[in-house]
KEVEX-233105 format. One record per residue (C-alpha): residue in three letters; z, x, y. Coordinates in steps of 0.02 Angstrom, whole numbers, plus 50000, padded with zeros to 5 digits. Each point is the difference from the previous one (the first is absolute). Example, Ala and Ser with C-alpha at 12.3 -4.5 7.8 and 13.67 -1.06 7.14 Angstrom:
2
Ala503905061549775/Ser499675006950172/
// end
This chain:
879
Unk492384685652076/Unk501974997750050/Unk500345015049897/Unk498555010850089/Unk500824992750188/Unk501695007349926/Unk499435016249962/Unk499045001850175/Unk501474991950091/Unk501125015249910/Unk499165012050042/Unk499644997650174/Unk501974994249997/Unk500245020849918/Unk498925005550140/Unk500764993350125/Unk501665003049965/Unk499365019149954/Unk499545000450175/Unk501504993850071/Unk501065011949900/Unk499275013550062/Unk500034995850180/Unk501754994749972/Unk500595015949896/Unk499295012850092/Unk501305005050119/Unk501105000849830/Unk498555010949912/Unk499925011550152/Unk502064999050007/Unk499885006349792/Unk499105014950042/Unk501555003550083/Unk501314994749889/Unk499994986249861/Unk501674993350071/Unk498984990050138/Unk499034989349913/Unk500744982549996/Unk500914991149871/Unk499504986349911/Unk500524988149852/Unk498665000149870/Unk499594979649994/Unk498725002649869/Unk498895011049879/Unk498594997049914/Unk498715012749892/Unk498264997650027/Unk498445008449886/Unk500935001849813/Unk498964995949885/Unk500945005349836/Unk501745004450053/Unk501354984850027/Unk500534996650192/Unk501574998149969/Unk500305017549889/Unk499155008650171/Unk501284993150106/Unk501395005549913/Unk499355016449958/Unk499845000250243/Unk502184997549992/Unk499484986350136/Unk500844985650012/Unk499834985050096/Unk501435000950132/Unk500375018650013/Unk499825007050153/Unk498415012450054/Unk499625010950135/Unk497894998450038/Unk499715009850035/Unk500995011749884/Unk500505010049830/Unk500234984249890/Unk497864995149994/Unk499775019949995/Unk501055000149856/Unk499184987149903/Unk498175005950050/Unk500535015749921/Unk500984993849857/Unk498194992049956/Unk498885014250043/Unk500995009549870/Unk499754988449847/Unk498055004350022/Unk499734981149948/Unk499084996750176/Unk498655008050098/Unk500554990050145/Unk501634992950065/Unk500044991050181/Unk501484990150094/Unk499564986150118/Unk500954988050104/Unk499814981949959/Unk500944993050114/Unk501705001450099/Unk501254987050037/Unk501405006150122/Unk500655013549913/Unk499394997649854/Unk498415008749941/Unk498684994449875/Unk499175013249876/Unk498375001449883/Unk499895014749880/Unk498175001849969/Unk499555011349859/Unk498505005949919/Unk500145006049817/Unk499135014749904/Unk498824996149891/Unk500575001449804/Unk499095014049892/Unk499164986149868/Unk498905013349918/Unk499355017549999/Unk498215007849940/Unk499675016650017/Unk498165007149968/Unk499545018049982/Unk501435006449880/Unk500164998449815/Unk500474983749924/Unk501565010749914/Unk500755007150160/Unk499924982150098/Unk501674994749930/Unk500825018750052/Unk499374998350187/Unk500584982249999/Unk501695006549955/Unk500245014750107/Unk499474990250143/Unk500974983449947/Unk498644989550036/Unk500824987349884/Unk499764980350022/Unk501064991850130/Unk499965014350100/Unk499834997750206/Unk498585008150088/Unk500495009350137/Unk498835012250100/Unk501095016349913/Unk499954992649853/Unk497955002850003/Unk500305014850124/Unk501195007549839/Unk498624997449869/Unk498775005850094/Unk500775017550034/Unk500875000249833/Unk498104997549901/Unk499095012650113/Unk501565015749975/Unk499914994049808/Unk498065005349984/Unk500295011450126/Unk501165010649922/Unk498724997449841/Unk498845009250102/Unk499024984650074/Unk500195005050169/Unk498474985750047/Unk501044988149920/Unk499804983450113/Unk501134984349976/Unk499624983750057/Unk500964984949998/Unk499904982850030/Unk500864982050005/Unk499134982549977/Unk501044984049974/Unk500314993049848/Unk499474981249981/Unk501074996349843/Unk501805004050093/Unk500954997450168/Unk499715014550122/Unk499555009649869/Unk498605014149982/Unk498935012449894/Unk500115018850043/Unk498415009449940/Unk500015017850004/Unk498555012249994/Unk499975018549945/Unk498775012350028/Unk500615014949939/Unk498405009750011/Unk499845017049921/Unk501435013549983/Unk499775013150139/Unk500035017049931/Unk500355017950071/Unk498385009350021/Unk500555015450085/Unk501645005450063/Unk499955012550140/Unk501295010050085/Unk499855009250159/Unk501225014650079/Unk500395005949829/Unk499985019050003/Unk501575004049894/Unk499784988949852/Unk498304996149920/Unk499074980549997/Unk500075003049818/Unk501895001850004/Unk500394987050148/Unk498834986449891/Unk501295004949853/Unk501564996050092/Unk499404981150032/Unk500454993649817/Unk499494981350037/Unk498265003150085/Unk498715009749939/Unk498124997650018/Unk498594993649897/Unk499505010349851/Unk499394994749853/Unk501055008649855/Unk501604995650090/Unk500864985549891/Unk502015000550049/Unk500054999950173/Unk498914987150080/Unk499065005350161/Unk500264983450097/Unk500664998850170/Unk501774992450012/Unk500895000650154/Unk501754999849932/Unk499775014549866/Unk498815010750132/Unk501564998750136/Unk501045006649865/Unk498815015149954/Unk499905006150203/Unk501945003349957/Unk499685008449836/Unk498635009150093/Unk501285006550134/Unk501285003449856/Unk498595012649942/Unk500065009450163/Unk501785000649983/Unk500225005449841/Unk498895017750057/Unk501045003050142/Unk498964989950141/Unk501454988650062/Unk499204995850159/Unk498374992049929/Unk499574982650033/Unk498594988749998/Unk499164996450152/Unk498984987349963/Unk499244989749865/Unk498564989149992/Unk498764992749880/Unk498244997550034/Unk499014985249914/Unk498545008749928/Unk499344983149901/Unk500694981549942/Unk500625011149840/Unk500665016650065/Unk500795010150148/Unk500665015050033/Unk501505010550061/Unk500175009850132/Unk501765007850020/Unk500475013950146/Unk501325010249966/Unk500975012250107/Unk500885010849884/Unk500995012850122/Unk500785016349959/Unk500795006149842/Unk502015001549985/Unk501185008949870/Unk501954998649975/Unk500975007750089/Unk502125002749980/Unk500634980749876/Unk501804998950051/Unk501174990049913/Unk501384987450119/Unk501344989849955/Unk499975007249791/Unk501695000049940/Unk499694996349827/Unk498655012749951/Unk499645015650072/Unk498575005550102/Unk499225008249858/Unk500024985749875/Unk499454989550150/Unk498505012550002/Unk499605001449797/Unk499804980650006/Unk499085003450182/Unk498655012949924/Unk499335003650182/Unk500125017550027/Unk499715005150195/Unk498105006750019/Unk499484986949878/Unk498504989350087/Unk500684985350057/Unk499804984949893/Unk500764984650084/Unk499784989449852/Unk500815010849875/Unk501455001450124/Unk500194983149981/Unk499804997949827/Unk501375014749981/Unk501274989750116/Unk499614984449914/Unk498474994549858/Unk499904981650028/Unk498705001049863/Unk501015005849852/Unk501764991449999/Unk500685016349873/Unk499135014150138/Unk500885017750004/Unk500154996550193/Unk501625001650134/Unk500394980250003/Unk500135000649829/Unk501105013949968/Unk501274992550129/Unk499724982349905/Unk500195006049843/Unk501475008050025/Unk500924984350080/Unk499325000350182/Unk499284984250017/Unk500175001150205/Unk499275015650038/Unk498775002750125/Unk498815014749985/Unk498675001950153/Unk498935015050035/Unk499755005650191/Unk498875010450078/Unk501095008650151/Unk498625014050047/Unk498245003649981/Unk499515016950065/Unk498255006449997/Unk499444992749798/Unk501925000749940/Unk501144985149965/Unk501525000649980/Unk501234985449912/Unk501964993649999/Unk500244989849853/Unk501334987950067/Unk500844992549845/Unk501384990050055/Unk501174996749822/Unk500784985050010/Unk501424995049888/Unk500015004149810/Unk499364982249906/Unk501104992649863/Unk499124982949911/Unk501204983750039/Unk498834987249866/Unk499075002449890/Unk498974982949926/Unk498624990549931/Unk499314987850016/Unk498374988649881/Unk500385005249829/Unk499964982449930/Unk500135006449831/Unk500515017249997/Unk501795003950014/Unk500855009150117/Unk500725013049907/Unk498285002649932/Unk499385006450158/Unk501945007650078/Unk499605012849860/Unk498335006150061/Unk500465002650184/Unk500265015650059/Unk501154993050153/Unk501414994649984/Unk501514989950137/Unk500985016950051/Unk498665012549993/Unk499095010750146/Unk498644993850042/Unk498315007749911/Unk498314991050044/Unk499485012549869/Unk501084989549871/Unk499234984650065/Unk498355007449950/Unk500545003149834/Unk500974982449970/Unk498334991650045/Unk499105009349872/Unk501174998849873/Unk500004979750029/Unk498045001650005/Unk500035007549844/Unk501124986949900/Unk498644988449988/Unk500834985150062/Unk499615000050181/Unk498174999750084/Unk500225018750056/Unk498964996850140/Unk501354989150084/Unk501665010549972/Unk500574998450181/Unk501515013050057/Unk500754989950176/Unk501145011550090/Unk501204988450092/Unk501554997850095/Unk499785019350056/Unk501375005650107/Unk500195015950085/Unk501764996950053/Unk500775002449835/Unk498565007049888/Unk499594986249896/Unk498484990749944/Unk499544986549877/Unk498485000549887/Unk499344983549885/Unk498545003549897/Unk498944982249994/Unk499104998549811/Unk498684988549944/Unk500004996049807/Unk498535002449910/Unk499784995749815/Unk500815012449893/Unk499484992549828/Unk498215000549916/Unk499414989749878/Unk498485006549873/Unk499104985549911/Unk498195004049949/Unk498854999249847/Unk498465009049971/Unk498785005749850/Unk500295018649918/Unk499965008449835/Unk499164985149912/Unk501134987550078/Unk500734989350138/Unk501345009650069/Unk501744991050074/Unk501265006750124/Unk501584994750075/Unk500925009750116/Unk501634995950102/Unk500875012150114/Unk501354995950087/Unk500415013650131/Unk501384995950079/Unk500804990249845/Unk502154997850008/Unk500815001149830/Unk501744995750014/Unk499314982450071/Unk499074996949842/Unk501164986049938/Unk500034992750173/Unk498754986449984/Unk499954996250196/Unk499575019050024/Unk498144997349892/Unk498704994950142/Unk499165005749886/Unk500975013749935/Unk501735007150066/Unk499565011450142/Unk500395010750129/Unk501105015549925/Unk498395014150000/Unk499944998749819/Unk498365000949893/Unk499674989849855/Unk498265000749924/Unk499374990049842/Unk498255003749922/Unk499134991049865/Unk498085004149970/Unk499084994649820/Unk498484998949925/Unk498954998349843/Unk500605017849972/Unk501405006950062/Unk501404992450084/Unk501445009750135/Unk501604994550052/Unk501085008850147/Unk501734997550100/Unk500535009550116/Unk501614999650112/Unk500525010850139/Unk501385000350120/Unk499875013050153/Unk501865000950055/Unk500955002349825/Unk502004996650035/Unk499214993050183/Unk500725017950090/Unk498345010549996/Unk498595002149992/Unk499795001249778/Unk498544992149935/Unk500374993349833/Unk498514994249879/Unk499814991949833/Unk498414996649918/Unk499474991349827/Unk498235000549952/Unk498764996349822/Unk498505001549963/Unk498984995149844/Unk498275000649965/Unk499034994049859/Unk498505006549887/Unk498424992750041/Unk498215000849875/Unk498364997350056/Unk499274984649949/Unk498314996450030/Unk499944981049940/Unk501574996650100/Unk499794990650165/Unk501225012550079/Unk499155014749871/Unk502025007649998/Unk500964993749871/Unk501925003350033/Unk500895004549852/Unk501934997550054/Unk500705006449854/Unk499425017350063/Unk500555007050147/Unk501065010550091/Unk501524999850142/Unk501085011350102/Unk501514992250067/Unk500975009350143/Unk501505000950091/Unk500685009150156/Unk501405001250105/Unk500045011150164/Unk500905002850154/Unk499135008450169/Unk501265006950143/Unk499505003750198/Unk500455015850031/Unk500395009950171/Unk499265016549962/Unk498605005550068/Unk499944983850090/Unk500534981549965/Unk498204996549963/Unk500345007649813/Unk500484992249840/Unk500695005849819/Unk499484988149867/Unk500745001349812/Unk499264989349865/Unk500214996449801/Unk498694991349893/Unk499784996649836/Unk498214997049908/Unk499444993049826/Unk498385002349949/Unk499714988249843/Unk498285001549909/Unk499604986149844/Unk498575004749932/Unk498995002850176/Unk498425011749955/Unk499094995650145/Unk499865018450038/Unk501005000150163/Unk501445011249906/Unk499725011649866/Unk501154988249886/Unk500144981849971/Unk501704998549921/Unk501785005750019/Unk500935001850173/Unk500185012350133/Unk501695003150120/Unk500225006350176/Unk501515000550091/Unk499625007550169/Unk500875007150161/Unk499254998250166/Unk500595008450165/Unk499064993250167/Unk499875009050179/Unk499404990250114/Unk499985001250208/Unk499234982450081/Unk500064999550193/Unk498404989250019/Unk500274982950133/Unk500234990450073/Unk499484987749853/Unk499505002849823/Unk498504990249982/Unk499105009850156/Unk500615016050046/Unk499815008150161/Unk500675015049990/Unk501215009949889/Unk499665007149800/Unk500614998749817/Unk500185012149851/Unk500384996349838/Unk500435014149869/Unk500504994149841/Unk500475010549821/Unk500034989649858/Unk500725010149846/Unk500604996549811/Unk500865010349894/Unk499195014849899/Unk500474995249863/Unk499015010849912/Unk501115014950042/Unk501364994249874/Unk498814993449866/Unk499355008849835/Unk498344991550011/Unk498565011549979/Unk499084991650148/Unk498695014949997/Unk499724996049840/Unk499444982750029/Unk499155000850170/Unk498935012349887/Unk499524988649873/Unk499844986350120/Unk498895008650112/Unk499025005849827/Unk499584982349963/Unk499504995150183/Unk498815014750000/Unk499254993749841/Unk499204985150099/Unk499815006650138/Unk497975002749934/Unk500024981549960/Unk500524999549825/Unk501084984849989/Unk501665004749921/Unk500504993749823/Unk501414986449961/Unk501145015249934/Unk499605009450163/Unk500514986950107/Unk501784997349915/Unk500315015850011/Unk499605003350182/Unk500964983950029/Unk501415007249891/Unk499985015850092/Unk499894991550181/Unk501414989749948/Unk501195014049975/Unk499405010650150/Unk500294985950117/Unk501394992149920/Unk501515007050135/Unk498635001650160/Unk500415014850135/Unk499185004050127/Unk500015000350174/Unk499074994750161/Unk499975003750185/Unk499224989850132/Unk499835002950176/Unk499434987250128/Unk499815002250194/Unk499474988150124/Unk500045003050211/Unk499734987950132/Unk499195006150154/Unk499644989950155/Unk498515003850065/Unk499454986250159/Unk501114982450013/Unk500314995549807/Unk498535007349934/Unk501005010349856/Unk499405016049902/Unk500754999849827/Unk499925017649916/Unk500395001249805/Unk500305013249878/Unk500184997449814/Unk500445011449847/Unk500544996749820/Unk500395010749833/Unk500284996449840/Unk500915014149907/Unk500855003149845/Unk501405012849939/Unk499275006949822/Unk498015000749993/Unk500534999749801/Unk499844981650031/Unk498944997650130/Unk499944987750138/Unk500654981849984/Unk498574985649997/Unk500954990250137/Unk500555000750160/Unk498105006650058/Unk498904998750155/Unk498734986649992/Unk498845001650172/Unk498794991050081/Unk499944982550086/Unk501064988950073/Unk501605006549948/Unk500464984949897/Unk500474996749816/Unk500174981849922/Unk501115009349890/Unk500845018649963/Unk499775000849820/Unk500875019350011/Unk501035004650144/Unk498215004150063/Unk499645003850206/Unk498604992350070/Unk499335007450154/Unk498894992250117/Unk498345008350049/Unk498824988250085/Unk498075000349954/Unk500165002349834/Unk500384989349868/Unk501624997749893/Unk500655013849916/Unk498175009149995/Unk500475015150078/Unk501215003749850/Unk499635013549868/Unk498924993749857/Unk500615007349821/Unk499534995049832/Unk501264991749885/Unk499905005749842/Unk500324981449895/Unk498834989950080/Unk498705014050058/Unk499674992650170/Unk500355010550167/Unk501514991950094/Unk501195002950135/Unk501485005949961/Unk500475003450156/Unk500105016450125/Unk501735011749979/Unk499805004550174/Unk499174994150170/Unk499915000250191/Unk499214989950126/Unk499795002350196/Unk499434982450122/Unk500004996250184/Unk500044983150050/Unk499814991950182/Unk500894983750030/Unk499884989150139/Unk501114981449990/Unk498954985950052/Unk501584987250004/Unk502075007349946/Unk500704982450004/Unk501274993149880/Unk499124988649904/Unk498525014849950/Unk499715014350069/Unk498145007049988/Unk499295018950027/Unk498455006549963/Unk499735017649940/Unk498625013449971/Unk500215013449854/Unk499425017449939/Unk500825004649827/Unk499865014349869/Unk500815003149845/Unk499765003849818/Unk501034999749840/Unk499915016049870/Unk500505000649801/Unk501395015850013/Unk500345014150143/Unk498695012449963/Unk498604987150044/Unk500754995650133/Unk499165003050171/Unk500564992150168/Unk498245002450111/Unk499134990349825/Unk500174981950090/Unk499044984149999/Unk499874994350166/Unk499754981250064/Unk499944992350163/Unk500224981550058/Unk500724987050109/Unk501244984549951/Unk501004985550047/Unk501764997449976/Unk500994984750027/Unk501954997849954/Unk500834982849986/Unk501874997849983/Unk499684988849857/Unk498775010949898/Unk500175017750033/Unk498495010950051/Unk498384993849971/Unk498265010950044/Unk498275002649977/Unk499285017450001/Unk498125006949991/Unk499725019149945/Unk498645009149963/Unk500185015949875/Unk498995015250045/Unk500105007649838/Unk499874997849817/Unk501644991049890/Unk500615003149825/Unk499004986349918/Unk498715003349871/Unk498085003250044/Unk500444999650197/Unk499125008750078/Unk499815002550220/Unk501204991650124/Unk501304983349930/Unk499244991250160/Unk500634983150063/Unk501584993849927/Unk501104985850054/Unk501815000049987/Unk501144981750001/Unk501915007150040/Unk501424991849954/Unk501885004550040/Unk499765017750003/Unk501035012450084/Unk499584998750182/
// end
């Protein structure tokens, strides 16, 4: 009861006293609409802070700065200060000053505040469970959080553009609060979304269009079309954002046909139904202009006729006011043929090049170009910065500027592609910052910022093949450092950061078993740009016998086998002629072909050896970027020779003579008639000594482009061709180094210096030539001397980040393989089509899926109409 008098008696005391204040003040709050130096001063005798409920009193009055004693003017800029100093935390939805009491000249305060509620929990209903968390996120509607009326205002708005600009233009958001029971001024935000359906285009319509045709004005707006049911890429819902957009692309259409006056009068859309509406767009498209006299101001550097080359406006030309533009400066290609960047890439960073129309007669324009010069650019700095494992002088190497040099943004191009194409950096994030520019003395900074990406791939995988579990391990290291190998704090895991390669392979089986190292070091001596490679590689494979009563039914006999061991050293050069693009490759290998008792069949002979030393010369020109493992523009060749010795020129062998009586014995079996014991020595015998020295030689050529087509959906064009040849048809051609097609392009193992080319939709190897070996009297492939193969393929990336990048692709492919030239025929292709998935991961290479369907019939035996479905598993191929 005492404590309910109290209260009453306060509060009537507060009232009163209110009163009085603000009888008593009001000559000083009239007097502060004049000036805040009237009010009166007072000594603060007191504060006190009224209405927290979970914020300490004490931590409120020192975050005020007032203190009992100080002197205040009331009324006056100290309480504006602190009512403002509060308003701004956005802690309080209300925050009041009253007088308590005064005593003399002292003055009495109460702070009352009123706190926001605290965000305890959110629901949100009409959305998928999987997206709640992402909205939460975006609109930081996390725990804790105060409630203010923008805060809900924010949401609401940010929810209703979201589906909005999804094409929900009914989208309605509501949201409310309720307290929460379990906490202290606490409560639970629900939020409701009715997206509704997607409102499409039904009909666009333009009006005052004489000059250019609906059909071609509907055209020009790239973002919004309307509803029709076979259209699949470009959606025909209404987004604000993208349609805005599309009434400039629209007036850029006029422009580019001479009609620089048009304009768009008006635009409005007319609800035809909950799900649809439609466009209604006037136009006003005005008269048609040409070019008149383009004279060039301020050019000291080039002439006017250069000026004009680069220009390509001619006067009488129709006016285009978006290829004038584009021919001043192409802010969509970075390496344009364009004015800007023929002054930049000649050291100009600070010129200034800006058309102006100074008379328009009757339908004639004509232009000054003003180009103001500048000073000529020298670069001050040149640095790096985020290679946390790569070195510097890794990357110095690559760049194309250097401190000391004119300025070229068309060498900054290039440096970021060459850094792209290293590997070692997400080529997506290779930032060039121009800084410190200064037009005074002609100097300017540039840093390129990098982002490490893995450069090393491990391979670890087993699987069942040939009669048996099949084991791989695989470690390349990419960027590998080989003078640190005997520091033992460089291994995290392995010494890196010198550019090297270092690759180990080890695959096995039940049957065969292939070892490989390879090193390679790109900047031999560290000066230029010499690629130097070393290579070890063997291969043995072991006899196998059908066994019917075995559980595996292959018995491996290990005692019989065969194994070619290799070697090769070689050393590739970037040239300057025709173009830096190019490169000279030189390489030496050595091959031993070692047969113990292997009749299998593959060979014509099953003991003795066989000996290749070969030369191989390389041309290739690579200008694709910016990165290697998704290319968006650019191409590679690749011609290679690969030659041995003709030996046979300086022997006294009578080759003819035994290519005769070996193809006499083949033909003896060829009706099925199984060859005797005798026969088969000697064919062996006579295979031997044909093959014993191999020569031959083989051309390849391989050609892929890169063509953008619409944001970084890619086009990617190849062209294939391969012979096998030989220089005395007295012994024939070799049985290695042949064309195996068909598939996925993969081979657990190269038994023979064999090629195997992909062709989706069919399976392995099945659209090789069939022939029928004369030991074991079953048809075989033996593999094509010659082939060619033709594919387009449409990529488009669904994520480029770091840690894996992933594109999906669509394919048509042809090709075939043929026995010898005269059968050859390139129209005679098997053709495929497909779609696939590819996904790369620093740590394990390229990894894909691919489904193709073959329209026509393969190699195999009995096959008869189209190969059909056939799926394809990819695995570190060649991307």
């Amino acid at each position: 009861m005492n404590n309910s008098i109290d209260g009453l008696k306060k509060h009537l005391y507060r009232f009163s006293a209110t009163f009085f204040l603000l009888l008593f003040c009001q000559p000083f709050l009239q007097a502060q609409e004049v000036s805040l130096e009237s009010g009166k001063e007072y000594i603060l005798g007191g504060l006190e802070v009224t209405g927290l409920q979970s914020y300490n009193e004490q931590t409120v009055k020192t975050y005020t700065g007032l203190r009992v004693g100080q002197k205040i003017t009331i009324p006056g800029e100290e309480i504006s200060s602190v009512i403002k100093k509060l308003w701004g935390l956005e802690l309080f939805s209300d925050v009041t000053f009253y007088y308590t009491k005064i005593e003399g000249d002292k003055v009495f305060l109460e702070l009352n505040i009123l706190e926001r509620p605290t965000l305890a929990n959110v629901t949100i209903y009409g959305v998928k469970k999987r997206k709640i968390d992402d909205i939460i996120n975006d609109t930081d509607l996390k725990k804790g959080k105060k409630i203010t009326e923008s805060l809900i205002a924010n949401t609401k708005n940010y929810l209703q553009n979201k589906y909005k600009k999804q094409g929900f233009l009914n989208a309605k958001v509501n949201i409310v609060t309720a307290p929460d029971t379990t906490g202290t001024n606490t409560q639970n935000m629900v939020i409701s979304v009715k997206k509704g359906d997607k409102v499409k285009i039904s009909s666009i319509e333009f009006e005052g269009n004489e000059k250019l045709s609906d059909k071609r004005l509907r055209k020009s707006l790239k973002n919004t079309k309307k509803k029709k049911f076979y259209r699949f890429w470009k959606k025909s819902k209404y987004i604000e954002e993208d349609y805005e957009e599309d009434l400039d692309n629209l007036v850029d259409t006029y422009a580019e046909r001479g009609y620089r006056d048009a304009r768009v009068i008006s635009d409005t859309f007319v609800k035809v139904d909950e799900k649809s509406i439609k466009l209604k767009i006037e136009v006003e498209e005005g008269d048609k202009y040409y070019f008149g006299d383009i004279n060039f101001v301020g050019n000291t550097v080039y002439t006017d006729r250069q000026l004009s080359q680069i220009l390509g406006i001619k006067k009488g030309d129709t006016y285009n006011g978006v290829l004038l533009k584009k021919r001043i400066a192409d802010d969509s290609k970075p390496d344009a043929e364009d004015l800007t960047n023929l002054y930049q890439n000649n050291g100009y960073l600070f010129s200034r090049i800006n058309p102006i129309e100074v008379s328009a007669v009757n339908d004639t324009i004509d232009f000054e170009i003003r180009i103001i010069e500048g000073k000529e650019t020298f670069l001050d700095h040149v640095t790096v910065v985020g290679n946390d494992k790569t070195n510097d002088h890794v990357i110095y190497r690559e760049l194309r500027t250097r401190p000391g040099q004119k300025y070229s943004k068309e060498n900054i191009v290039r440096s970021v592609r060459e850094l792209g194409q290293l590997g070692f950096f997400d080529a997506e994030q290779i930032v060039p910052d121009i800084e410190n520019p200064n037009p005074n003395t002609g100097t300017v900074d540039i840093k390129y910022s990098l982002v490490e990406s893995g450069s090393s791939q491990i391979e670890l995988q087993g699987g069942y093949g040939g009669g048996g579990f099949i084991g791989t391990l695989g470690l390349s290291f990419n960027n590998f450092s080989l003078q640190n190998i005997f520091n033992g704090e460089a291994y995290k895991p392995v010494p890196m950061g010198d550019g090297q390669t270092f690759a180990l392979r080890l695959q096995a089986s039940r049957t065969f078993r292939v070892y490989s190292l390879n090193f390679a070091e790109p900047w031999l001596g560290g000066k230029k740009p010499v690629r130097f490679n070393l290579s070890f590689s063997r291969t043995q494979q072991f006899a196998t016998e059908f066994d019917p009563s075995s559980r595996n039914r292959f018995e491996v006999d290990k005692s019989r086998g065969f194994a070619i061991t290799g070697v090769s050293a070689g050393l590739a050069k970037r040239v300057q002629w025709p173009d830096d693009y190019f490169t000279i490759s030189h390489a030496l290998g050595y091959q031993l072909y070692d047969f113990d008792n292997y009749n299998i069949g593959l060979f014509n002979f099953g003991n003795g050896t066989s000996n290749a030393i070969t030369y191989t010369l390389g041309i290739s020109r690579s200008s694709q970027g910016p990165g290697r493992i998704f290319p968006l523009y650019g191409s590679n060749f690749d011609i290679t020779a690969k030659f041995t010795p003709p030996y046979s020129l300086f022997s006294s062998k009578d080759f003819k003579a035994l290519k005769e009586r070996s193809d006499e014995i083949a033909d003896s079996a060829s009706d099925g008639t199984p060859l005797t014991t005798a026969e088969i020595n000697e064919l062996q015998e006579i295979e031997e000594e044909r093959f014993k020295l191999l020569e031959y030689y083989k051309i390849k050529f391989r050609g892929d482009w890169f063509t953008r087509l619409v944001d970084k959906l890619v086009l990617r064009t190849n062209a294939e061709f391969g012979f096998l040849g030989n220089y005395n048809n007295d012994i024939g051609d070799v049985p290695f180094e042949r064309f195996f097609v068909g598939g996925d392009g993969l081979g657990n193992f190269t038994l023979d210096g064999r090629d195997v080319v992909q062709l989706r939709g069919y399976e392995n190897n099945s659209l090789t030539p069939l022939s029928i070996n004369p030991i074991t009297g079953r048809q075989e492939r033996e593999g094509g001397t010659i082939y060619n193969k033709f594919s387009l393929e449409l990529r488009y990336p669904f994520t480029l980040k770091p840690s894996a990048s992933i594109y999906g692709l669509a394919f048509l492919e042809a090709g075939n393989s043929f026995d010898n030239f005269n059968d050859f025929n390139p129209f005679q292709l098997k053709r495929s089509a497909g779609v696939g998935l590819r996904i790369f991961m620093p740590a394990f290479g390229l990894l894909g899926i691919d489904f193709g369907y073959g329209f026509d019939t393969d190699a195999n035996p009995g096959s008869v109409g189209p190969s059909g479905w056939q799926t394809h598993f990819i695995i570190g191929q060649r991307f």
